[in-house]
NUTORGU-57837 format. One record per residue (C-alpha): residue in three letters; x negated, y, z negated. Coordinates in steps of 0.05 Angstrom, whole numbers, padded with zeros to 5 digits, always signed. Layout:
// NUTORGU-57837
ALAXYZ ...
//
This chain:
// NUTORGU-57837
UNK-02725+00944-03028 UNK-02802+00941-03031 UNK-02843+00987-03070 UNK-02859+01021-03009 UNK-02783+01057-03019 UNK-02790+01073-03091 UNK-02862+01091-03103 UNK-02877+01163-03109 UNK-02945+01193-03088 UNK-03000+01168-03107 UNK-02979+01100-03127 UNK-03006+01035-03110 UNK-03000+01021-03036 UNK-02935+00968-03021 UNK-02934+00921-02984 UNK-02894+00911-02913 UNK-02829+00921-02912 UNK-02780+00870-02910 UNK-02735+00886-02827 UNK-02662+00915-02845 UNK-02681+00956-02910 UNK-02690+01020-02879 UNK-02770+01022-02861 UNK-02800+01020-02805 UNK-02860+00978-02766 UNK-02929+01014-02751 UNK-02917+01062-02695 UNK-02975+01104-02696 UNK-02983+01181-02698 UNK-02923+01196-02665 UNK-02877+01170-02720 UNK-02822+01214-02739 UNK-02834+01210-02810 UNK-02903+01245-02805 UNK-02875+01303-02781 UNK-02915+01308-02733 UNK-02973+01318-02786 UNK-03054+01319-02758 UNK-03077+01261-02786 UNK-03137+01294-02818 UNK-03085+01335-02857 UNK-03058+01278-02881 UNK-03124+01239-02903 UNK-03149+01308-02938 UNK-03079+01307-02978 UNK-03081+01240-02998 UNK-03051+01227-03060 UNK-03085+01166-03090 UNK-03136+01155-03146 UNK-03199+01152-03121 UNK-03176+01220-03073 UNK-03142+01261-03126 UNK-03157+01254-03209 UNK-03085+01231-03243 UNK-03091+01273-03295 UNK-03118+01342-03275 UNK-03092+01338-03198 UNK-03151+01370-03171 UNK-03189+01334-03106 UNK-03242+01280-03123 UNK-03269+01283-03043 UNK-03298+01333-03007 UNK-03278+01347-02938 UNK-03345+01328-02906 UNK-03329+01255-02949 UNK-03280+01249-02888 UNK-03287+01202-02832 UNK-03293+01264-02772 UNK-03253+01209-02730 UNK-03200+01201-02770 UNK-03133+01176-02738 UNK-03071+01146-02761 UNK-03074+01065-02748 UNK-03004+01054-02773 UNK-02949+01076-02810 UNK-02890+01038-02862 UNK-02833+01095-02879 UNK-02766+01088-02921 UNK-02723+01147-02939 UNK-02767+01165-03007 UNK-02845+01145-02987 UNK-02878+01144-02924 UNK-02946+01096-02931 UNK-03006+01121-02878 UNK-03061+01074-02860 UNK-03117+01105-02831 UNK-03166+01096-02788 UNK-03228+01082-02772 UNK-03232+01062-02844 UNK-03171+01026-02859 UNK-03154+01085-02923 UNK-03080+01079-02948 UNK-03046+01127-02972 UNK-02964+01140-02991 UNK-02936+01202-02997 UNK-02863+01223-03023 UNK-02821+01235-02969 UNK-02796+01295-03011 UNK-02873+01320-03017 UNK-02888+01319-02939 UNK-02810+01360-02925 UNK-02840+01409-02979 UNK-02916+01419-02955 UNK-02916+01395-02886 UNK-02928+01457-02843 UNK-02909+01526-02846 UNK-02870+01554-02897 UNK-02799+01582-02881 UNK-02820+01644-02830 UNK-02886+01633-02842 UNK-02876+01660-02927 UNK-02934+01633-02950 UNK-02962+01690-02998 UNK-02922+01717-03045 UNK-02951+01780-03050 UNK-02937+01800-02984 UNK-02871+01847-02958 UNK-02833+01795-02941 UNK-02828+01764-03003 UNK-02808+01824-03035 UNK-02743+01870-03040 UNK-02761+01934-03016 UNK-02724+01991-03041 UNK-02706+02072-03039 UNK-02682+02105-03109 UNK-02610+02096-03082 UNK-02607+02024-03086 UNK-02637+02016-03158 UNK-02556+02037-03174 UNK-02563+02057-03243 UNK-02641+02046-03250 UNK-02694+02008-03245 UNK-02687+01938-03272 UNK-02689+01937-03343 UNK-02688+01892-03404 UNK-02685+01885-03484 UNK-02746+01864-03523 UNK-02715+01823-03571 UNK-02673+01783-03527 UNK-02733+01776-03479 UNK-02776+01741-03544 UNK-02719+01698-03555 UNK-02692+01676-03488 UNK-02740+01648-03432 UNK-02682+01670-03386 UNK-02679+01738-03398 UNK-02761+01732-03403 UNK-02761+01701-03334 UNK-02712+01748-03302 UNK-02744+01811-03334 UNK-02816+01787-03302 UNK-02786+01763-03238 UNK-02755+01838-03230 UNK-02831+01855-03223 UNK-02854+01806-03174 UNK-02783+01823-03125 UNK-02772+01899-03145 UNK-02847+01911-03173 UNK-02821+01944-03238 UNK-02774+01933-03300 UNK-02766+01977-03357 UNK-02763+01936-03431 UNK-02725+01973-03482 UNK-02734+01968-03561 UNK-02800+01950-03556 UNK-02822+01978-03627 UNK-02855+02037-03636 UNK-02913+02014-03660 UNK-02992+02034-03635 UNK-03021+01968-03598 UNK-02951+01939-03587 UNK-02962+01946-03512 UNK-03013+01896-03524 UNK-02963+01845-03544 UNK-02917+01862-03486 UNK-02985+01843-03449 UNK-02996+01776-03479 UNK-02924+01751-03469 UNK-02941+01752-03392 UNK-03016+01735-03389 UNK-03075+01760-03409 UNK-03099+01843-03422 UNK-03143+01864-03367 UNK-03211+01911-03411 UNK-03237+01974-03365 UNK-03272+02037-03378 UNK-03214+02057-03412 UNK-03211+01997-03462 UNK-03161+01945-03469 UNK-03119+02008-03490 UNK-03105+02068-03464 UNK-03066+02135-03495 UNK-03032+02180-03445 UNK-03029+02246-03476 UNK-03051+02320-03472 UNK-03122+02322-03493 UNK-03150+02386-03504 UNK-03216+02368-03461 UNK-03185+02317-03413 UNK-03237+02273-03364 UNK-03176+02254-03326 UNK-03115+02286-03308 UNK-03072+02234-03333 UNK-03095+02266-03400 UNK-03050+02339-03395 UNK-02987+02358-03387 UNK-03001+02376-03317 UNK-02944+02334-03262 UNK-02972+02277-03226 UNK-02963+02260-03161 UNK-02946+02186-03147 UNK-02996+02136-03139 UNK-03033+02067-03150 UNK-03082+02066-03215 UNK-03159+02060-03211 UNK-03165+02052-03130 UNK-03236+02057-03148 UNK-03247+01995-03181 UNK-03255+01928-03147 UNK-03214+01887-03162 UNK-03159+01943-03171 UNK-03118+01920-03240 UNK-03055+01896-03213 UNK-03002+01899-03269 UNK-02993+01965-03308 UNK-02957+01975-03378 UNK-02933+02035-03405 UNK-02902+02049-03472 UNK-02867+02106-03499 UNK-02881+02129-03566 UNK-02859+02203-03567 UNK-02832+02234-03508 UNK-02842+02311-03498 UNK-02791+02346-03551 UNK-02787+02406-03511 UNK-02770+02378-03433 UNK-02808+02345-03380 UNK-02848+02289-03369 UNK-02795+02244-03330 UNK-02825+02187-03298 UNK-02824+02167-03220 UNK-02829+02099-03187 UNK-02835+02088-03113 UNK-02831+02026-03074 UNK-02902+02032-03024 UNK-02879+01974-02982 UNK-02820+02013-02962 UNK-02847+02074-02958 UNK-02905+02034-02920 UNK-02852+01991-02885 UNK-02816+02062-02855 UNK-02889+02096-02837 UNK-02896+02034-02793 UNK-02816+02044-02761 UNK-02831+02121-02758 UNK-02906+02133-02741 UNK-02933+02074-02724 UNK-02995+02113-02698 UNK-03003+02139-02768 UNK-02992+02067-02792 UNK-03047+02039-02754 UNK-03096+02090-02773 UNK-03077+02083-02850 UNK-03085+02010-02844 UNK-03157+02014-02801 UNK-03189+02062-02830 UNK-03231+02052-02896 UNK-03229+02107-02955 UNK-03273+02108-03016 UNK-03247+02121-03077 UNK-03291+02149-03136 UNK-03290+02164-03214 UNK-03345+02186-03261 UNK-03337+02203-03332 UNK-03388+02200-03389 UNK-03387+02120-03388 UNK-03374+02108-03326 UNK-03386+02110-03244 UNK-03336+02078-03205 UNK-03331+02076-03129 UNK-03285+02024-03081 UNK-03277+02021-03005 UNK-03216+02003-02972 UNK-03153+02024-02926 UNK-03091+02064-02961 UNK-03051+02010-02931 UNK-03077+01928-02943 UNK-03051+01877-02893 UNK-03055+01812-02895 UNK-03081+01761-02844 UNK-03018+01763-02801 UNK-03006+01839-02809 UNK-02950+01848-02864 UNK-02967+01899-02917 UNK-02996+01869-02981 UNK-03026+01928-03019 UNK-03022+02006-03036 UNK-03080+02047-03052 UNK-03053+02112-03065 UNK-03085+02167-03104 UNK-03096+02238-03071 UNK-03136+02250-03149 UNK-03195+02211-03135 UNK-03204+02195-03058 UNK-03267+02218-03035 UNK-03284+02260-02985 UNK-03268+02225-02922 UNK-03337+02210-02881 UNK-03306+02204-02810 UNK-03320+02243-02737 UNK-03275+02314-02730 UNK-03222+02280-02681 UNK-03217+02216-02729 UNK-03218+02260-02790 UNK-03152+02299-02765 UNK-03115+02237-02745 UNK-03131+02210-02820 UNK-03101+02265-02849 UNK-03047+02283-02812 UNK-03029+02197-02826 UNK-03047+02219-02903 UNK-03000+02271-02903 UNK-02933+02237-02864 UNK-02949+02178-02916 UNK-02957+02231-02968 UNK-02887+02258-02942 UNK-02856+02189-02952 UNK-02885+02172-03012 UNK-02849+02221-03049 UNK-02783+02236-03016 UNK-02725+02252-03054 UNK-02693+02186-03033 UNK-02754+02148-03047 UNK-02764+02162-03117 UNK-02739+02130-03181 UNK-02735+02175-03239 UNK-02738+02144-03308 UNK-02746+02190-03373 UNK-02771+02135-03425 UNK-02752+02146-03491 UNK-02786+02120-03554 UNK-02787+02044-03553 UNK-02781+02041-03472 UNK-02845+01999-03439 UNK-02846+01997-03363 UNK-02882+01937-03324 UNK-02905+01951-03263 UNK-02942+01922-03195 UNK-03005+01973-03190 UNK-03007+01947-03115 UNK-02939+01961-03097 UNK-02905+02017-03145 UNK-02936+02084-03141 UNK-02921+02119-03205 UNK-02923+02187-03218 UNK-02891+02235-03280 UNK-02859+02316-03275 UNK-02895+02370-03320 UNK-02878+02379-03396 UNK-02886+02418-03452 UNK-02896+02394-03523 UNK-02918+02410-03592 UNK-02989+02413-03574 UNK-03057+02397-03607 UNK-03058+02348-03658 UNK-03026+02394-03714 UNK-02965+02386-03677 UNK-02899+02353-03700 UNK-02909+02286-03681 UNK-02846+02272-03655 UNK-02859+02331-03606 UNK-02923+02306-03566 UNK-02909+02264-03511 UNK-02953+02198-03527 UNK-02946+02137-03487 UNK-02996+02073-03490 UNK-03018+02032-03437 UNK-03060+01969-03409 UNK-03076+01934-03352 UNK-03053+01860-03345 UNK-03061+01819-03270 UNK-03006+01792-03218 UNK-03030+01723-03227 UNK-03014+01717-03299 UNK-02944+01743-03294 UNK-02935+01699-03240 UNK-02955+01642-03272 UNK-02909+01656-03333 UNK-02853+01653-03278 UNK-02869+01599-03257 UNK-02889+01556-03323 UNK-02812+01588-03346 UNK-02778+01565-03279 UNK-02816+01482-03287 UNK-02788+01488-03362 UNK-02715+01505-03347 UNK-02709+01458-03289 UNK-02739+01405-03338 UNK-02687+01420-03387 UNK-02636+01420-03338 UNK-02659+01362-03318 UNK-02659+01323-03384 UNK-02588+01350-03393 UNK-02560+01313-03324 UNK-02553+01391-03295 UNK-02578+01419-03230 UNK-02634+01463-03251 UNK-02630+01541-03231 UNK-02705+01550-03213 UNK-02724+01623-03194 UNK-02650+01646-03209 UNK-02653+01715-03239 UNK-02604+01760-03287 UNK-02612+01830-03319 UNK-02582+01828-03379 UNK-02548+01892-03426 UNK-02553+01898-03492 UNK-02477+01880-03503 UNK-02495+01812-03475 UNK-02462+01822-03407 UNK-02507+01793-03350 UNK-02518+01821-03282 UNK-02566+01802-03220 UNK-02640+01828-03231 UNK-02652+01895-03193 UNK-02583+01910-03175 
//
């Protein structure tokens, strides 16, 4: 067997094949192992030194370095590596045969963004079972698996709960760090969520809040959301909702999909102004991407400006605002959580609309302390958590790998705290 068979990407182009060992002559463009592949996909994806750096991966040519006549002169395949030569420059190039299966077209149903519905489980309150997913501090510091599972319940459910977090001021900050980086805004890195006697935001009293999406008004809108329980209200109150906006947004499309159309068309402003700060963003209540599947909520009846729109468009927004509005916080939609001291919830700010019932508690800062309802937060971004996934995922299938096991990449549990394991989100 030549090189040709065993080389992965990137390495030195083989030479011909010896007849009988599984390759195949030079058949142009049409060869089956291509894939049927553009041949200027292929020459922008070539794999070799002088295209793409060794060590960092990144590309060494531009696209305009290209030959705009590129074609595909001729073409040596085994079952591993597939060499290309090109033309009109003669450029070789040899690509894993495992590498062009993986990247060469579409992805399965056209999945290509991960932040999209489709990628996601979308659920009502009735299918959480006994909860939201959930997870145990310790064992998430000391177990990549439970780490992984717990932060891949928030990129397939868009929230997991984290119990025995300590109850500690700033320890929401080191929930933060363990899945990328703290995201600073107006607010600071951290936030407290309590009744302030002067509050500039209604987050700040014990007045209920309707669900929604954090800080619509700021562009980019922070993406991850922490919250941790230090005291919760002594005297009732202050349960916490989760809704799933893809769902709800999912059955505004099956239900009203005049409303749907106008929710995702129409641009709103949201706006905040405080002492420090004056915030304003533009965009629909309901983001789609490219190909139309819903990839963002912006949700927050609190700070959406007044709407700028002719009468007849004006009605149709709100009557779309209010059968949204209707969905949003159904009964059946809803999630109700009452965190108790030591509970942090990690949320997607696109997806999850969050919201909390009224309380009562001991009051102004002479209060017990144990009787004011306190919980800390910060901001944190998609990316990052995604990234841990996925750094936790490469490491497990490595050390699966050294150990002569199949690796279990992207395989999720939710653990208990007796050390029973169940499926993420069920």
């Amino acid at each position: 067997m030549t090189s040709l068979a065993r080389g992965p990407a990137g390495a030195e182009p083989p030479g011909r094949a010896r007849p009988g060992d599984g390759t195949r002559e030079p058949d142009g463009a049409g060869h089956p192992a291509l894939r049927g592949l553009p041949a200027v996909w292929l020459r922008a994806n070539c794999p070799c030194a002088d295209c793409q750096d060794p060590g960092s991966g990144q590309r060494l040519v531009a696209v305009t370095d290209l030959p705009a006549d590129v074609t595909v002169a001729g073409v040596l395949a085994s079952d591993t590596a597939v060499e290309v030569i090109f033309g009109p420059d003669g450029h070789r190039a040899v690509f894993a045969a495992g590498w062009l299966t993986r990247y060469g077209g579409p992805g399965p149903d056209g999945r290509d963004d991960d932040r999209t519905e489709d990628a996601k489980c979308l659920w009502a309150a009735a299918d959480l079972g006994g909860g939201i997913p959930q997870g145990w501090w310790p064992r998430y510091l000391a177990d990549p698996e439970h780490r992984s599972a717990c932060l891949s319940a928030v990129l397939t459910h868009g929230v997991v709960v984290l119990h025995e977090v300590p109850c500690e001021p700033g320890a929401v900050l080191a929930v933060a760090r363990s899945l990328g980086y703290v995201r600073e805004t107006n607010y600071g890195r951290l936030f407290d969520v309590r009744a302030e006697p002067a509050a500039a935001n209604l987050a700040f009293t014990r007045l209920p809040i309707a669900p929604h999406t954090d800080n619509p008004y700021r562009d980019p809108v922070p993406t991850i959301q922490l919250l941790h329980c230090l005291n919760a209200a002594a005297e009732g109150g202050g349960d916490s909702t989760f809704t799933d906006g893809f769902r709800a947004a999912a059955g505004l499309r099956r239900r009203h999909p005049e409303a749907f159309t106008c929710l995702t068309t129409t641009p709103v402003t949201f706006a905040y102004a405080d002492a420090t700060a004056v915030l304003r963003a533009t965009g629909p209540m309901i983001g789609l991407d490219p190909r139309g599947r819903i990839r963002q909520i912006r949700f927050n009846g609190r700070s959406l400006a007044p709407v700028r729109l002719p009468a007849a468009q004006a009605r149709e927004f709100y009557a779309a605002y209010r059968a949204f509005a209707e969905l949003v916080a159904g009964p059946d939609a809803m999630a109700t959580a009452r965190l108790a001291p030591g509970d942090c919830v990690i949320f997607d700010n696109t997806r999850i609309l969050h919201g909390r019932t009224a309380f009562a508690d001991g009051g102004g800062s002479g209060g017990r302390s144990n009787a004011r309802r306190h919980l800390q937060g910060c901001y944190a971004d998609l990316d990052g958590l995604a990234s841990t996934v996925a750094v936790l995922a490469r490491d497990q299938a490595g050390r699966a790998g050294q150990a002569g096991q199949p690796g279990h990449v992207g395989q999720t549990d939710q653990a208990r705290g007796d050390g029973q394991a169940g499926q993420a989100g069920s």
